[in-house]
N, CA and C atoms as an extended XYZ file, in Angstrom:
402
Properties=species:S:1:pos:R:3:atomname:S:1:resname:S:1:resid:I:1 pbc="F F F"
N       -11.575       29.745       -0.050 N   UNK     1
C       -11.366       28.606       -0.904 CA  UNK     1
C       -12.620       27.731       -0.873 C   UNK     1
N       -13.185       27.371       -1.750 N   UNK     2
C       -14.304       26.356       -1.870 CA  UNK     2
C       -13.609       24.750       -1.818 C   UNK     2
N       -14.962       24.250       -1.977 N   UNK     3
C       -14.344       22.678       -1.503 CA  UNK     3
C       -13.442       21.696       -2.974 C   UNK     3
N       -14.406       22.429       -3.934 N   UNK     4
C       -13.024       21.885       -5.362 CA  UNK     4
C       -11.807       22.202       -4.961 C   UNK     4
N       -11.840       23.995       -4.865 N   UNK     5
C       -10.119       23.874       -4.416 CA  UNK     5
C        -9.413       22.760       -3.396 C   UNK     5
N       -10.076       22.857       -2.160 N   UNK     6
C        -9.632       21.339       -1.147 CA  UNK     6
C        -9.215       20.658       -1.994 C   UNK     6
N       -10.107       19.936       -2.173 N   UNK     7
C       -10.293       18.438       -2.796 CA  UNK     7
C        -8.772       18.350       -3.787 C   UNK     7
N        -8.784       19.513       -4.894 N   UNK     8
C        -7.660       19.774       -6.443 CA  UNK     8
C        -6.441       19.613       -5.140 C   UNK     8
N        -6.546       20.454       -3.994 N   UNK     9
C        -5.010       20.521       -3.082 CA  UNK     9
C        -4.935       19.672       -2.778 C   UNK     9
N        -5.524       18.279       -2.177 N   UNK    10
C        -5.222       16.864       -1.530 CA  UNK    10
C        -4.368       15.726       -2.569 C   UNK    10
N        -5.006       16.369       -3.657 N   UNK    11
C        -4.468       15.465       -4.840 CA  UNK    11
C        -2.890       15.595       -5.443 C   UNK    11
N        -2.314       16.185       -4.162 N   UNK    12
C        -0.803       15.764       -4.433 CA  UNK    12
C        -0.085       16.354       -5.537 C   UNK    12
N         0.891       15.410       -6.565 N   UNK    13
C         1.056       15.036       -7.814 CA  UNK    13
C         0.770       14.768       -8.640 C   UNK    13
N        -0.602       14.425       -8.402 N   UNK    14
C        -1.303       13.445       -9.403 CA  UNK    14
C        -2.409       14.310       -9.997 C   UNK    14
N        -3.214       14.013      -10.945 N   UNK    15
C        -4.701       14.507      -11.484 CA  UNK    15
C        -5.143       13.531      -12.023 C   UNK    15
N        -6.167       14.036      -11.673 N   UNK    16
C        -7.564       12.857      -11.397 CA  UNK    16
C        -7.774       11.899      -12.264 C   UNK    16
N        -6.526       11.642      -13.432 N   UNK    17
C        -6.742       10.590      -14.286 CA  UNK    17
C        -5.708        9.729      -13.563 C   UNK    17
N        -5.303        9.950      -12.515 N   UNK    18
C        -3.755        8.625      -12.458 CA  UNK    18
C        -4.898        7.924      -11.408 C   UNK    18
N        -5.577        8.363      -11.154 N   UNK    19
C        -6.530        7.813       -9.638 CA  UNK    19
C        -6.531        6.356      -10.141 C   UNK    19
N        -7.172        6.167      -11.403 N   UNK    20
C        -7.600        4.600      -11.420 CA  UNK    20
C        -5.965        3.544      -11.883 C   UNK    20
N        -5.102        4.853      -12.186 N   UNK    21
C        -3.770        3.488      -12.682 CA  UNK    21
C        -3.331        3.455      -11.143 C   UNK    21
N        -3.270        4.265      -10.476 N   UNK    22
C        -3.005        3.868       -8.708 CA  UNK    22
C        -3.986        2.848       -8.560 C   UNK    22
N        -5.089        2.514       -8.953 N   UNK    23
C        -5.935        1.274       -8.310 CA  UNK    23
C        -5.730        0.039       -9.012 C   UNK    23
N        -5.067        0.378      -10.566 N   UNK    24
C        -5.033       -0.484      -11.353 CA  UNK    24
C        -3.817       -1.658      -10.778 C   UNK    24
N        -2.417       -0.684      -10.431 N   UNK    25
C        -1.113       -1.226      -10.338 CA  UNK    25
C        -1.501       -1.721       -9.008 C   UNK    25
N        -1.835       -1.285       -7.815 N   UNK    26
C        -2.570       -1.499       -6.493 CA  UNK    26
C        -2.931       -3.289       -6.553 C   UNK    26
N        -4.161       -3.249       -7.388 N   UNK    27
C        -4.917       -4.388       -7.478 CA  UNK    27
C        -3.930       -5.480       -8.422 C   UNK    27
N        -3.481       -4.610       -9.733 N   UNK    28
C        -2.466       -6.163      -10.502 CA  UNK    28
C        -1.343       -6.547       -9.297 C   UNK    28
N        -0.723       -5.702       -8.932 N   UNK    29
C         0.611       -6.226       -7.839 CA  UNK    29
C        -0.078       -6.901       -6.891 C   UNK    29
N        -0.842       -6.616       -6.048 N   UNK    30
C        -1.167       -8.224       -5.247 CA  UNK    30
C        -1.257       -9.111       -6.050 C   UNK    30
N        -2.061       -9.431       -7.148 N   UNK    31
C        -2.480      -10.498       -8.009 CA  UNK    31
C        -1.183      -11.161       -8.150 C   UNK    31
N        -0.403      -10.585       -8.882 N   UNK    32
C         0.776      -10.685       -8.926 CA  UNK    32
C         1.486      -11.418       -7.783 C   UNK    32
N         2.051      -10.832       -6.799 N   UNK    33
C         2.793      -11.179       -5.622 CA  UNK    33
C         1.904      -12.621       -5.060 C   UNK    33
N         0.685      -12.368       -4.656 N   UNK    34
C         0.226      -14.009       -5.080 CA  UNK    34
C         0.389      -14.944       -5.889 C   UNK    34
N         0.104      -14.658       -6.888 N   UNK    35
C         0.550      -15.840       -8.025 CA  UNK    35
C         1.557      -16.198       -7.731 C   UNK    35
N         3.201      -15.132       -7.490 N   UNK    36
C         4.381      -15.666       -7.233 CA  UNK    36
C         4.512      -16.598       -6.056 C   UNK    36
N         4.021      -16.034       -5.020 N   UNK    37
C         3.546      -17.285       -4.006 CA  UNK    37
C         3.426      -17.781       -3.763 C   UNK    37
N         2.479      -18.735       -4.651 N   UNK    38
C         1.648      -19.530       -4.565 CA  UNK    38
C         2.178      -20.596       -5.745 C   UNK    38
N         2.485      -19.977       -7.026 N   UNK    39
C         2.886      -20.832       -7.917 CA  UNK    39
C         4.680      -20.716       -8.141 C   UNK    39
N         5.291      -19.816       -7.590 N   UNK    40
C         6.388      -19.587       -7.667 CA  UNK    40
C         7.089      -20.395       -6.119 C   UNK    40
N         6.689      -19.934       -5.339 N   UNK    41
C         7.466      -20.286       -3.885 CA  UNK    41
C         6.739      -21.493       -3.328 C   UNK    41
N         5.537      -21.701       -3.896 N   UNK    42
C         4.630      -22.996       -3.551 CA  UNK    42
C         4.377      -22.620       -1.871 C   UNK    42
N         3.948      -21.622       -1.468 N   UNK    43
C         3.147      -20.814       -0.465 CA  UNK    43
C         1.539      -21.156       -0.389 C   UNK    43
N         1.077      -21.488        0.503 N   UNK    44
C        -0.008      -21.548        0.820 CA  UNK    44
C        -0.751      -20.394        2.143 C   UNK    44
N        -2.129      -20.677        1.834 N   UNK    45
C        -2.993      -20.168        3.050 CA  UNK    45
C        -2.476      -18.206        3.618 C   UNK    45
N        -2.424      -18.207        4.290 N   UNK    46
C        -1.660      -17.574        5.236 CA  UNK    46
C        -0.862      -16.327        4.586 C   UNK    46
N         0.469      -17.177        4.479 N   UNK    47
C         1.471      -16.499        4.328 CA  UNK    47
C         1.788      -15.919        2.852 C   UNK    47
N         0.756      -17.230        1.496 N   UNK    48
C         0.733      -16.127        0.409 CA  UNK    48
C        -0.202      -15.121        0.206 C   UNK    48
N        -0.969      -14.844        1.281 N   UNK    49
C        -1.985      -13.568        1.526 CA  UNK    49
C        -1.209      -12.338        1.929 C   UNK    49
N        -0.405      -12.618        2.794 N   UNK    50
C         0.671      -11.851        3.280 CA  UNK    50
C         1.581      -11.547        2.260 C   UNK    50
N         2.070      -12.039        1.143 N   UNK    51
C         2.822      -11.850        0.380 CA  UNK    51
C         2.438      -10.823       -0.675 C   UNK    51
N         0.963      -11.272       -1.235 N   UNK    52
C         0.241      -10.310       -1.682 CA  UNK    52
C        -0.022       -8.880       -1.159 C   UNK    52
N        -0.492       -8.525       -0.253 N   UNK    53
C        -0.403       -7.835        0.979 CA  UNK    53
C         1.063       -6.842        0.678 C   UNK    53
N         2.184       -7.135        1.189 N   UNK    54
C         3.189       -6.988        0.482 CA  UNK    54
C         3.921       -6.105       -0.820 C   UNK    54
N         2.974       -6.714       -1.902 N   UNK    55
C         2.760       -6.712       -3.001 CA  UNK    55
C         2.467       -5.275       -3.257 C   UNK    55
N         0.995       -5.213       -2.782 N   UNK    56
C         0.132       -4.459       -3.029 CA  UNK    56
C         0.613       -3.066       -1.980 C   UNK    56
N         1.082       -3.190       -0.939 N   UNK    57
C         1.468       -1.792       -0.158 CA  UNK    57
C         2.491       -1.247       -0.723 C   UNK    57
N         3.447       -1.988       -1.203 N   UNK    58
C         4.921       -1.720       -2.471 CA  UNK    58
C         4.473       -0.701       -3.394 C   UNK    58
N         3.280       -1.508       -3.844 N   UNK    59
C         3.050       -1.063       -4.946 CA  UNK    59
C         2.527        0.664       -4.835 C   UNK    59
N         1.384        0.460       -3.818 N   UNK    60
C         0.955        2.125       -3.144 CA  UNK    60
C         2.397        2.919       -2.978 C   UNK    60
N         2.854        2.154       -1.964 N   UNK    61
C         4.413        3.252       -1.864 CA  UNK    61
C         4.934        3.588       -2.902 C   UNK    61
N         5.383        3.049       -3.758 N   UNK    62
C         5.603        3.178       -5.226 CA  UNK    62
C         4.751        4.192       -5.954 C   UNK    62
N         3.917        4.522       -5.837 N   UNK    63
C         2.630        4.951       -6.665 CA  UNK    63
C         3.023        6.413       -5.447 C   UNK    63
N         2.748        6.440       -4.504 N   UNK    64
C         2.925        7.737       -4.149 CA  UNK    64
C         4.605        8.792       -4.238 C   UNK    64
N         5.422        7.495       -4.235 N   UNK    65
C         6.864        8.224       -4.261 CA  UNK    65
C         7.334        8.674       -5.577 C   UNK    65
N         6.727        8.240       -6.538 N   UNK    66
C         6.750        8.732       -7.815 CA  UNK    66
C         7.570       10.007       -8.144 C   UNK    66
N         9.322        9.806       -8.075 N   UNK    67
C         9.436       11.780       -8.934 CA  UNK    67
C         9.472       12.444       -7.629 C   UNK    67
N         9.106       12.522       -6.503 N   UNK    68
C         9.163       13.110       -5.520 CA  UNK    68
C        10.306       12.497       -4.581 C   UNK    68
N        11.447       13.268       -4.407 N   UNK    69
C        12.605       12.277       -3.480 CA  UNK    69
C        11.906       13.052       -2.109 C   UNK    69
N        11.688       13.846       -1.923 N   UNK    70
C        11.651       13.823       -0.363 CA  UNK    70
C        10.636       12.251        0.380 C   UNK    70
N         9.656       12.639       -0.592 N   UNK    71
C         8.496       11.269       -0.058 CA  UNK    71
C         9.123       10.115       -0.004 C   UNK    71
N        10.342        9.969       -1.098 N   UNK    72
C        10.925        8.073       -1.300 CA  UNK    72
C        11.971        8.527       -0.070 C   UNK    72
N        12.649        9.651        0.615 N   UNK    73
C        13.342        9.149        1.712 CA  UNK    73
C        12.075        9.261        2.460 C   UNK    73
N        10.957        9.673        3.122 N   UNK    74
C        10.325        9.142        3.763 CA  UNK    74
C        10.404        7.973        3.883 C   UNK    74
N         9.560        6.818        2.505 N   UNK    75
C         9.015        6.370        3.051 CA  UNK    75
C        10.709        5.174        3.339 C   UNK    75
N        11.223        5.171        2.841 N   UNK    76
C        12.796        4.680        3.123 CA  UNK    76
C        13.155        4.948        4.905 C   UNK    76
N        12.929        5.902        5.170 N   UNK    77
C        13.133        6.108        6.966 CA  UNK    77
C        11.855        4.924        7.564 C   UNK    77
N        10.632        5.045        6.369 N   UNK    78
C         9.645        3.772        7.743 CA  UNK    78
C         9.802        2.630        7.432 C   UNK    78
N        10.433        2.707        6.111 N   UNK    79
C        10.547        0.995        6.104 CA  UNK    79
C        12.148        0.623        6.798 C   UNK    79
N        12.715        1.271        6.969 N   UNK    80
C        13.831        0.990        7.722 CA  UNK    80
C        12.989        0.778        9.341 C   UNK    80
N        12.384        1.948        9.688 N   UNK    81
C        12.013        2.035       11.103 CA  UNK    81
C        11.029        0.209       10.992 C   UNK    81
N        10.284       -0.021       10.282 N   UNK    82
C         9.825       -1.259       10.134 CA  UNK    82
C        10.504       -2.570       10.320 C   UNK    82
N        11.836       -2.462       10.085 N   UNK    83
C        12.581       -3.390       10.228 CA  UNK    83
C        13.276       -3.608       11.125 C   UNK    83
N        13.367       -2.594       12.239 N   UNK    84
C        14.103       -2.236       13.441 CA  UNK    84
C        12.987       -2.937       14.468 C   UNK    84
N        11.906       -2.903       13.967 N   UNK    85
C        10.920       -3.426       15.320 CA  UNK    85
C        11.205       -4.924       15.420 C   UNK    85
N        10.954       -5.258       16.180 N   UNK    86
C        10.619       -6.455       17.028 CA  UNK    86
C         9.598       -7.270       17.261 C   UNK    86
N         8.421       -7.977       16.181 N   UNK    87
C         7.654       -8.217       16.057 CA  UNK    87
C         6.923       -9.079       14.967 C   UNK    87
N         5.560       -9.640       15.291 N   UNK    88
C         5.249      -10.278       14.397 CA  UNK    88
C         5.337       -9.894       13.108 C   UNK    88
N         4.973      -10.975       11.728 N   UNK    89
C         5.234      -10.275       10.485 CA  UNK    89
C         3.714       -9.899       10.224 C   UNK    89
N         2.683      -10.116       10.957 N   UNK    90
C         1.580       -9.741       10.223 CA  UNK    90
C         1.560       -8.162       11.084 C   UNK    90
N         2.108       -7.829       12.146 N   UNK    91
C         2.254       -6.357       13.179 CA  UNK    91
C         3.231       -5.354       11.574 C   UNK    91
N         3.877       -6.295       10.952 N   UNK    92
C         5.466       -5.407       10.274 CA  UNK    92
C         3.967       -4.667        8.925 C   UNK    92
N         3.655       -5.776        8.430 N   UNK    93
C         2.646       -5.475        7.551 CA  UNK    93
C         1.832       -4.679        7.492 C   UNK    93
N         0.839       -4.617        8.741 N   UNK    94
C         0.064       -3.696        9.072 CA  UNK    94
C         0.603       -2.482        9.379 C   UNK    94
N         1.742       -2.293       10.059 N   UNK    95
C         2.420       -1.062       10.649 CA  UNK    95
C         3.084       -0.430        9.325 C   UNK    95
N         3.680       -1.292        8.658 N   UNK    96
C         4.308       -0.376        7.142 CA  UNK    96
C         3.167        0.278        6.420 C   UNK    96
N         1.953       -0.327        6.152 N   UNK    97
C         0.892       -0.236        5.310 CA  UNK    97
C         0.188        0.858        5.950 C   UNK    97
N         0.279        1.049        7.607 N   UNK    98
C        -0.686        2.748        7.989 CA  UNK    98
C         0.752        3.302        7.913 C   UNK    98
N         2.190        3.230        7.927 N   UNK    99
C         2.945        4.546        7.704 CA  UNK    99
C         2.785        4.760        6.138 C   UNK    99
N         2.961        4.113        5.200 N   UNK   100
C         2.314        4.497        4.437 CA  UNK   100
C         1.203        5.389        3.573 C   UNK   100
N         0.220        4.676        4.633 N   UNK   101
C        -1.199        5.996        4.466 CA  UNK   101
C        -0.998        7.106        4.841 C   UNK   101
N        -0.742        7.046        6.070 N   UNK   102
C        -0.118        8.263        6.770 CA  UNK   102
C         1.047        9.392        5.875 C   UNK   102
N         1.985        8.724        5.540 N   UNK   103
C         3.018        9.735        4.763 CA  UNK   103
C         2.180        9.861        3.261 C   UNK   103
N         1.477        9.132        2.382 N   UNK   104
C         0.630        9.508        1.327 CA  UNK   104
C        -0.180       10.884        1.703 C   UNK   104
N        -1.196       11.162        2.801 N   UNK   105
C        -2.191       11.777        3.443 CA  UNK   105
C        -1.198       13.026        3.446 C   UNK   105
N         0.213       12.661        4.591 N   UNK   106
C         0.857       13.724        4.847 CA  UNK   106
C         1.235       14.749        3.438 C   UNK   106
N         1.573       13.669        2.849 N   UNK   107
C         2.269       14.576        1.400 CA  UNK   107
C         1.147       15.240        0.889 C   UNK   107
N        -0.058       15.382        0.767 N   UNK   108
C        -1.122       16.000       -0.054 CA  UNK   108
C        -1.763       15.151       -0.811 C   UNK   108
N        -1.654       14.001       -0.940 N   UNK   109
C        -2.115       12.949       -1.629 CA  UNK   109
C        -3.236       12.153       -1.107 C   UNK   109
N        -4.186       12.863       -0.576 N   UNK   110
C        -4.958       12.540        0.712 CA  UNK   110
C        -6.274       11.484       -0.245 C   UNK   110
N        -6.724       12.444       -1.364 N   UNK   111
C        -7.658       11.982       -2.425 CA  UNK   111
C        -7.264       10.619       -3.368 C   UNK   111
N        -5.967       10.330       -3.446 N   UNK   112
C        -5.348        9.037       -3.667 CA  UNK   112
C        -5.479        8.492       -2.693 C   UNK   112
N        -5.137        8.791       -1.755 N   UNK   113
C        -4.731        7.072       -0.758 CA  UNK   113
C        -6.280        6.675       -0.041 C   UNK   113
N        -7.099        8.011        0.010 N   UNK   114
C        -8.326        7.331        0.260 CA  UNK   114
C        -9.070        6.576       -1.098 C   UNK   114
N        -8.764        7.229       -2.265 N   UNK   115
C        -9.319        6.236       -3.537 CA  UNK   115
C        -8.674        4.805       -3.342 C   UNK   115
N        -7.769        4.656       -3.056 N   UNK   116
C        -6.585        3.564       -2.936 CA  UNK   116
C        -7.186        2.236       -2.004 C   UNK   116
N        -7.684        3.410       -0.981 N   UNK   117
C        -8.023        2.665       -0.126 CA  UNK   117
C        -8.959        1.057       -0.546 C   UNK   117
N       -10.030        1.645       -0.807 N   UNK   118
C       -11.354        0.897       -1.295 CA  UNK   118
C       -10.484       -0.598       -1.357 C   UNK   118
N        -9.908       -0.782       -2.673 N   UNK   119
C        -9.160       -1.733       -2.867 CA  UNK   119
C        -8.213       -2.501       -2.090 C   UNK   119
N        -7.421       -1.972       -1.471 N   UNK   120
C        -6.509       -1.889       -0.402 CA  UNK   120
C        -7.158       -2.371        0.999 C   UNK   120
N        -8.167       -2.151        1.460 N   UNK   121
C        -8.717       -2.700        1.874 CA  UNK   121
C        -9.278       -4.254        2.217 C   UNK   121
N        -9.691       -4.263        0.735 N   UNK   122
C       -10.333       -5.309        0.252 CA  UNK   122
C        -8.929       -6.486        0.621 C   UNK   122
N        -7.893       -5.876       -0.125 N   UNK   123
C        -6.576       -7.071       -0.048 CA  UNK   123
C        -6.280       -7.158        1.383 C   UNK   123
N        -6.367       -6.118        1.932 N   UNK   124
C        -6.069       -6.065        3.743 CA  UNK   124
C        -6.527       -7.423        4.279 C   UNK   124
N        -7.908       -7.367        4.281 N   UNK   125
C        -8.999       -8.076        4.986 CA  UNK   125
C        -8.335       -9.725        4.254 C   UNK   125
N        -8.104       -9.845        3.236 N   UNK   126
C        -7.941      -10.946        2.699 CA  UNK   126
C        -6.939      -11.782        3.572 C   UNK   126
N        -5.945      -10.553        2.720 N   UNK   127
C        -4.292      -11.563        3.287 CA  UNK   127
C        -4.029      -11.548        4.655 C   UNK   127
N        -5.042      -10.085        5.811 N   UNK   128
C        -4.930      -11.041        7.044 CA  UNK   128
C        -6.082      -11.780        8.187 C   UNK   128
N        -7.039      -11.903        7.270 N   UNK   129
C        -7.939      -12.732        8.044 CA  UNK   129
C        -7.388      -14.137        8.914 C   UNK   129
N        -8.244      -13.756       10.368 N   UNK   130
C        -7.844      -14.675       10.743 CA  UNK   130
C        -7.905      -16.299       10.392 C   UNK   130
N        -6.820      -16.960       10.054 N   UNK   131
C        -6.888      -18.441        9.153 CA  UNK   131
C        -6.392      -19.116       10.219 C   UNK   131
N        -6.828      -20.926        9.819 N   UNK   132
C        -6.269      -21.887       10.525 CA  UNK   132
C        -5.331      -23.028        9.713 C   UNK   132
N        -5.453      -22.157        8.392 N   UNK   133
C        -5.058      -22.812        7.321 CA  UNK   133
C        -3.598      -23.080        6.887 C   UNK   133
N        -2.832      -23.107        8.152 N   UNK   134
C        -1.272      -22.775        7.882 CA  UNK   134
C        -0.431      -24.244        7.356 C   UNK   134
């Protein structure tokens, strides 16, 4: 197998045109889930970063469970297992958001969730930088 083939097998469900509406819906749903935040719940600093955050991992989960039920009970078993823990909400966030990657990667969708990433990232760093701004 050459490395196109790889690459065509990582890509899941998808072909190589959904790559950018996964970054598109990715990037509007935080926007989104902020705005609500912020102008909806009157959220500041902090916690409407987190909301966004939120937003935006929904939205990935969403984007990978697509049509596929085995993946939506996945990811349904981690967000349950997410809610069973005992812990901060910025630990719940971070921990849903790598099972996430993780079950995307697992499913074959390896070339999405690292495209995903870039962006995803970007909102990571945002909504949990450390603030004093609470």
């Amino acid at each position: 197998m050459d490395l196109k083939g790889v690459i065509a097998d990582q890509l899941g469900h998808f072909s190589p045109y959904d790559i950018p509406e996964v970054l598109f819906v990715l990037l509007t749903s935080a926007l989104f889930g902020y705005v609500a935040a912020v102008f909806g719940a009157r959220e500041q600093g902090e916690e409407a970063r987190r909301m966004a955050l939120w937003a935006g991992v929904a939205a990935l989960a969403t984007a990978l469970v697509r049509s596929q039920l085995p993946i939506a009970v996945l990811m349904l078993a981690i967000a349950v297992l997410v809610g069973k823990r005992a812990s901060s909400a910025r630990d719940d966030g971070l921990f849903f958001s790598v099972l996430v990657i993780g079950v995307g990667c697992g499913s074959g969708a390896t070339v999405v969730v690292g495209s995903a990433m870039i962006p995803f990232l970007l909102i990571m760093r945002w909504a949990l930088k450390p603030g004093r701004d609470k």
